[in-house]
VOPAMAR-117183 format. One record per residue (C-alpha): x, y, z. Coordinates in pm, whole numbers, padded with zeros to 5 digits, always signed. Layout:
<pts>
XYZ...
</pts>
This chain:
<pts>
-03712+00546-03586-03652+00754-03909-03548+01009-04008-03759+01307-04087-03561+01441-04373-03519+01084-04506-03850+01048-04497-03901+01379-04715-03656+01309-04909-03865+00989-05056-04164+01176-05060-04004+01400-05311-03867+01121-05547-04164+00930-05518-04362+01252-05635-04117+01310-05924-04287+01184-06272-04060+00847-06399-03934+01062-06722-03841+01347-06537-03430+01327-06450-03324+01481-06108-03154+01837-06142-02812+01831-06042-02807+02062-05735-02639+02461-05793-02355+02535-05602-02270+02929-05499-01904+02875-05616-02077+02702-05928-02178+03057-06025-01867+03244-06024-01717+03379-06335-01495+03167-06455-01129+03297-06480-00908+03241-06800-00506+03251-06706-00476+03381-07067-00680+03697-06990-00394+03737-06677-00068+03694-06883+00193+03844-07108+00430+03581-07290+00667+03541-07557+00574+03932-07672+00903+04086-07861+00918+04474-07955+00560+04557-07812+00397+04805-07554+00086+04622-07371-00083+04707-07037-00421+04647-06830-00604+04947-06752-00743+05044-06381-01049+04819-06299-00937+04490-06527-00696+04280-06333-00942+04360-05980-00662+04130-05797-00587+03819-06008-00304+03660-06047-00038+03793-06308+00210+03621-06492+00516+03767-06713+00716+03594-06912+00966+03529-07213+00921+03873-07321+01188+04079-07483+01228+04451-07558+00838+04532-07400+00705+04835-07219+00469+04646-06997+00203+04841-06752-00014+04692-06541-00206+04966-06433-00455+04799-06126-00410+04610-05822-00293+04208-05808-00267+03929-05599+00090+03816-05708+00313+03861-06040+00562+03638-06132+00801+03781-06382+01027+03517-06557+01325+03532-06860+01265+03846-06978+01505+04063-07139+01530+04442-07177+01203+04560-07064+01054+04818-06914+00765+04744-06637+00553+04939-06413+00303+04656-06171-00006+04915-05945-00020+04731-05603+00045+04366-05553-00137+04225-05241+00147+03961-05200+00463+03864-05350+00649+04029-05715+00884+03787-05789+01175+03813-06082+01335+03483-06207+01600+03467-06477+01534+03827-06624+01864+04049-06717+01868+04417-06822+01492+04530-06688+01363+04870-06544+01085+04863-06297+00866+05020-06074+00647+04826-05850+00468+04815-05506+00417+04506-05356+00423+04337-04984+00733+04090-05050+00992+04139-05343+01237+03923-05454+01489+03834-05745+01644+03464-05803+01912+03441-06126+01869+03819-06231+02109+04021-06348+02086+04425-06452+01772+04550-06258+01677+04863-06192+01362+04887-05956+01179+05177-05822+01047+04991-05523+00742+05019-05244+00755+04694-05040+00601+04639-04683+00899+04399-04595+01259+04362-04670+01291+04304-05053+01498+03978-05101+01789+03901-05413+01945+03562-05420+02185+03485-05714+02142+03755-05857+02419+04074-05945+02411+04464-05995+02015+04474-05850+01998+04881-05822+01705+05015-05623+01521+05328-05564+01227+05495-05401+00864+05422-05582+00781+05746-05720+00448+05768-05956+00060+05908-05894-00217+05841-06147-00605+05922-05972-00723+05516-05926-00381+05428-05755-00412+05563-05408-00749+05316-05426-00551+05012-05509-00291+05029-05297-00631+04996-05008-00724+04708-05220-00428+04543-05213-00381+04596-04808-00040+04782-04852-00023+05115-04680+00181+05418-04835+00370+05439-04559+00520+05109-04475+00793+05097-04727+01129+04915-04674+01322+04985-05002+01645+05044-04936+01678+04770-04666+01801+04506-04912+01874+04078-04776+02100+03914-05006+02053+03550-04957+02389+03463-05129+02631+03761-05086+03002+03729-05224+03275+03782-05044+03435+04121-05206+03166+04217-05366+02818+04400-05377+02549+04255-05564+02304+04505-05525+02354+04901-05470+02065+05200-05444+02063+05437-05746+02149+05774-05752+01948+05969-05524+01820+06241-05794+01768+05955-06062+01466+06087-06258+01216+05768-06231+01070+05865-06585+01403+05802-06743+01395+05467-06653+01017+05352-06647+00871+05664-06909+00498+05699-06906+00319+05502-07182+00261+05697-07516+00021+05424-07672-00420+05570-07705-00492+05285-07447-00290+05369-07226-00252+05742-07217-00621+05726-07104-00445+05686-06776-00345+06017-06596-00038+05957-06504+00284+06213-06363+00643+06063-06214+00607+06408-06016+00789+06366-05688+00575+06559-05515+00247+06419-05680+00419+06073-05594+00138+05830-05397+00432+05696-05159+00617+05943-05013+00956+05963-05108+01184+05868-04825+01612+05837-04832+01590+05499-04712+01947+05368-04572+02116+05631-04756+02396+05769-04551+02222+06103-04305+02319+06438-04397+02334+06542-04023+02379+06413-03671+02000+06529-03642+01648+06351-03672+01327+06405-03550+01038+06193-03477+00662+06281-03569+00418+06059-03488+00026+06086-03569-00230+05916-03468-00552+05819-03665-00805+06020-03735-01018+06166-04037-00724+06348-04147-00397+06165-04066-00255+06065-04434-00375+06472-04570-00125+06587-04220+00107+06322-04294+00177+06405-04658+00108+06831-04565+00426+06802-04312+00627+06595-04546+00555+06921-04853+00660+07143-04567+00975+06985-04452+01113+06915-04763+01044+07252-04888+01258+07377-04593+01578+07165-04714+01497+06880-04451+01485+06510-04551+01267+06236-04502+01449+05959-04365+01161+05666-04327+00776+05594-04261+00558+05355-04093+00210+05295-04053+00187+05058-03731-00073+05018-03478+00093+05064-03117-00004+04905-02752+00008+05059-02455+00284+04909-02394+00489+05014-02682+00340+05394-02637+00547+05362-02258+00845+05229-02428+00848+05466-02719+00667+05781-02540+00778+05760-02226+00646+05998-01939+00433+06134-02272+00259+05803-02302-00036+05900-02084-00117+06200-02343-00156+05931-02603-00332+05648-02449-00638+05692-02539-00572+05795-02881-00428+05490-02998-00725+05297-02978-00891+05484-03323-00645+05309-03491-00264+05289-03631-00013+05567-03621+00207+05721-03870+00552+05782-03762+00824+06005-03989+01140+06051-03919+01292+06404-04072+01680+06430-04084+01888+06779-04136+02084+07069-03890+01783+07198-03740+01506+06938-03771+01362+06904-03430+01309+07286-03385+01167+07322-03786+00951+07065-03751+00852+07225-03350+00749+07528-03568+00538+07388-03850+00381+07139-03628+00299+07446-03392+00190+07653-03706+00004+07435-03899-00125+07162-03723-00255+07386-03381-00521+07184-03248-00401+06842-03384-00177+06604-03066+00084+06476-03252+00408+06353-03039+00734+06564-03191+01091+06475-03030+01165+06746-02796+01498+06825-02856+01799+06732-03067+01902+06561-02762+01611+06302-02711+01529+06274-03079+01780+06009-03198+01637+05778-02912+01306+05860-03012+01404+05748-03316+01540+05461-03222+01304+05329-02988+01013+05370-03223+01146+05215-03545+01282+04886-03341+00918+04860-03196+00791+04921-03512+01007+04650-03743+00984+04355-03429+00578+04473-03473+00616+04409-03838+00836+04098-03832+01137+04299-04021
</pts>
């Protein structure tokens, strides 16, 4: 017995004038715009300021290389960016959906958000850094890092595009794959290093057309101490949960803790089991159930003498209305602490 298509199939050819060729058949991935690498590179530039404005990279690939004394801004989203043997330049990368990685390059400032970082055969970086894991060096000396620090309006966009959240950022919580024995290969820069006198805003026409300000409190991540050494034997815990307004309550009792001489410490941005709200909450948990199904929380940890009861009273001021979990004393707040951010890095595979 045949088959019915078969059969149709015939009919069609058979119907088909002899001069007539057959069509070749259109494909949907036939119809995509084809991509030039060119039109997603830099190379062998010397002495030169280039960039790509918001809205012309749209998460390609990027590639960097054998440049030497450039001011290089990417200003829009990627899917990777490998920078390799350059020399003395300055370079600002918007959000990279997956790995920024350095090869072979000596005496470069950066800043850069990405989800993985890491540096083979560098020497002589200095990188303002927002990465959602633990940034990685390997053969590599003198590395410096600090906090990612710079706003322009189409940023807060790509960093959604690229899947990274503001929050998640592990800068200061460096893996040296070949440490020496005696020595430090990497260090953190000084904490009031002024981010525009390493990576200064572009002065070129093009690329002034982008609105940008190294403003720490403008700043799209928010600016944390990382591992620095604690002023005080005091944290506190705040943790959010999601809703239309999290990230606006977030960054609103960062502005008011730091303006009251406390210090943020560290972020995350983690979604959270029941589970994990018993471990972390404790007898709280049952307040909180329910609200962790709308989505992820945002945890901050504030450090300083008096943190637990400032941040009692802004929280109470402020925020009236909105459950958030604050430790409840200075007592219980460094296991707070603790118990949330080990959930949170085993969650995240830190």
């Amino acid at each position: 017995m045949g088959c019915f298509f078969s059969k149709r199939r015939k009919a069609d050819k058979e119907s088909r004038p002899e001069n007539e060729e057959e069509r070749p058949k259109q494909y949907s991935w036939d119809q995509r715009e084809k991509v030039d690498p060119k039109d997603y590179m830099f190379s062998g530039l010397k002495d030169e300021t280039v960039g790509r404005l918001p809205g012309t990279v749209a998460g390609q690939q990027f590639l960097i290389q054998d440049c030497e004394n450039c001011n290089i801004y990417i200003f829009d989203h990627s899917a990777t960016v490998t920078i390799d043997d350059c020399t003395n330049c300055i370079i600002f990368l918007g959000p990279v959906k997956g790995s920024v990685f350095f090869r072979n390059c000596r005496d470069c400032k950066c800043t850069l958000a990405c989800q993985q970082f890491r540096v083979r055969d560098c020497r002589k970086l200095e990188v303002f850094l927002c990465c959602a894991t633990q940034p990685i060096i390997e053969s590599s000396s003198n590395i410096k890092f600090g906090c990612f620090q710079w706003y322009y309006p189409e940023l807060a966009f790509q960093f959604k595009d690229a899947g990274l959240s503001i929050f998640n950022n592990t800068w200061s919580n460096i893996h040296d794959f070949t440490p020496v024995s005696g020595e430090l290969n990497w260090s953190l820069l000084p904490e009031d290093a002024v981010v525009q006198d390493y990576v200064p805003i572009p002065t070129t026409e093009e690329l002034k057309a982008v609105r940008v300000s190294t403003e720490a409190n403008r700043s799209i991540v928010p600016i944390s101490r990382g591992q620095r050494q604690k002023s005080s034997d005091e944290s506190c815990l705040v943790v959010l949960f999601a809703g239309d307004y999290t990230i606006a309550n977030a960054r609103k009792l960062i502005d008011e803790m730091v303006g009251k001489g406390f210090f943020l410490v560290q972020t995350k941005e983690v979604s959270m089991k029941a589970e994990d709200a018993q471990r972390v909450f404790r007898e709280k948990a049952p307040d909180f159930l329910l609200l962790l199904n709308k989505g992820p929380v945002i945890a901050l940890e504030f450090n300083g003498d008096g943190a637990v009861e400032g941040c009692q009273l802004i929280v109470n001021e402020i925020f009236n209305g909105t459950k958030m979990f604050v430790s409840e004393s200075k007592e219980t707040a460094s296991g707070d602490v603790d118990s949330f951010y080990n959930f949170a890095d085993i969650q995240m595979g830190i």
